[in-house]
C-alpha positions in Angstrom: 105.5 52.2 135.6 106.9 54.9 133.3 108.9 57.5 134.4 108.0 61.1 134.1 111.3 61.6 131.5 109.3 58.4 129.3 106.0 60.0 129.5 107.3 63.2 128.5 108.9 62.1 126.0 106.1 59.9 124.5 104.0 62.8 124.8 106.4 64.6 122.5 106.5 62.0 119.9 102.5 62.0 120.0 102.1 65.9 119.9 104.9 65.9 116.7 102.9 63.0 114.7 99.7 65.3 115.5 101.5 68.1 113.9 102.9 66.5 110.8 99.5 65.3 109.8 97.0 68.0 110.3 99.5 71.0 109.6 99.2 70.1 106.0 95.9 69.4 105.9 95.2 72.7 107.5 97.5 74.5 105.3 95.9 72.2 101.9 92.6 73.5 103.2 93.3 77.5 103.1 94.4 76.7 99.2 98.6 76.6 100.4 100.1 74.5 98.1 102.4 72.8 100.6 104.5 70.3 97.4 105.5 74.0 95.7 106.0 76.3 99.3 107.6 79.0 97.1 104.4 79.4 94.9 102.8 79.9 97.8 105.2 82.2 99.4 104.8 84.4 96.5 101.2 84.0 97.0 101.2 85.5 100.6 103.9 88.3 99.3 101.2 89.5 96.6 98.1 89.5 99.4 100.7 91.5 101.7 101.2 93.9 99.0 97.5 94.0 97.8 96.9 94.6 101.8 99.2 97.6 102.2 98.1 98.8 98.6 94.3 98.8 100.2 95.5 100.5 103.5 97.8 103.0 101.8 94.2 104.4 99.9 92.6 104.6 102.3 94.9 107.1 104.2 95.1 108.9 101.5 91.2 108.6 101.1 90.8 110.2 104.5 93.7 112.5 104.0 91.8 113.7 100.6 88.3 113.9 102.4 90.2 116.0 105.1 92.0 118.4 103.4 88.9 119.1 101.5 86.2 119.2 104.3 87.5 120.9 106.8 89.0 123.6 104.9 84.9 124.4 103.9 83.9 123.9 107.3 86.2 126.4 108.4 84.7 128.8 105.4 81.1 127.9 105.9 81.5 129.4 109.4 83.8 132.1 108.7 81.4 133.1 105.8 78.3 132.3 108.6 80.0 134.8 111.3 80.6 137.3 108.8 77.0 137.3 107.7 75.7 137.5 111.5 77.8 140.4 112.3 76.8 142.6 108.9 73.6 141.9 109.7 
């Protein structure tokens, strides 16, 4: 009979070999090219920057769309309020 300590540790040793084989494979599989990991660390630096590139528009999309729409809002009614009370 194994002690817990032995079962532990071949547990360990199990869960490690289950890790050194399908990491790769799972990495391999998203298009990582694990034998050149700075290639692909330059890879994931360029989809970070292409990420915050595509957030930083779009703030400034909404920003753009804002400072433009609510300024005529604001107008249209003023103008709207001016026309009931003249009339």
């Amino acid at each position: 009979m194994k002690t817990d300590e032995e079962i532990e540790e071949i547990a360990i040793r199990v869960a490690e070999k289950v890790v050194e084989a399908s990491v790769p494979r799972t990495l391999e599989s998203l298009g990582f090219d694990i034998l050149n990991p700075l290639e692909t660390q330059k890879d994931v630096a360029h989809m970070r920057k292409s990420r915050k590139t595509c957030e930083m528009i779009s703030t400034k999309t909404i920003t753009i769309f804002l400072t433009i729409a609510v300024p005529a809002a604001v107008y249209g009614l003023w103008e709207a309020i001016k026309k009931s009370l003249t009339n």
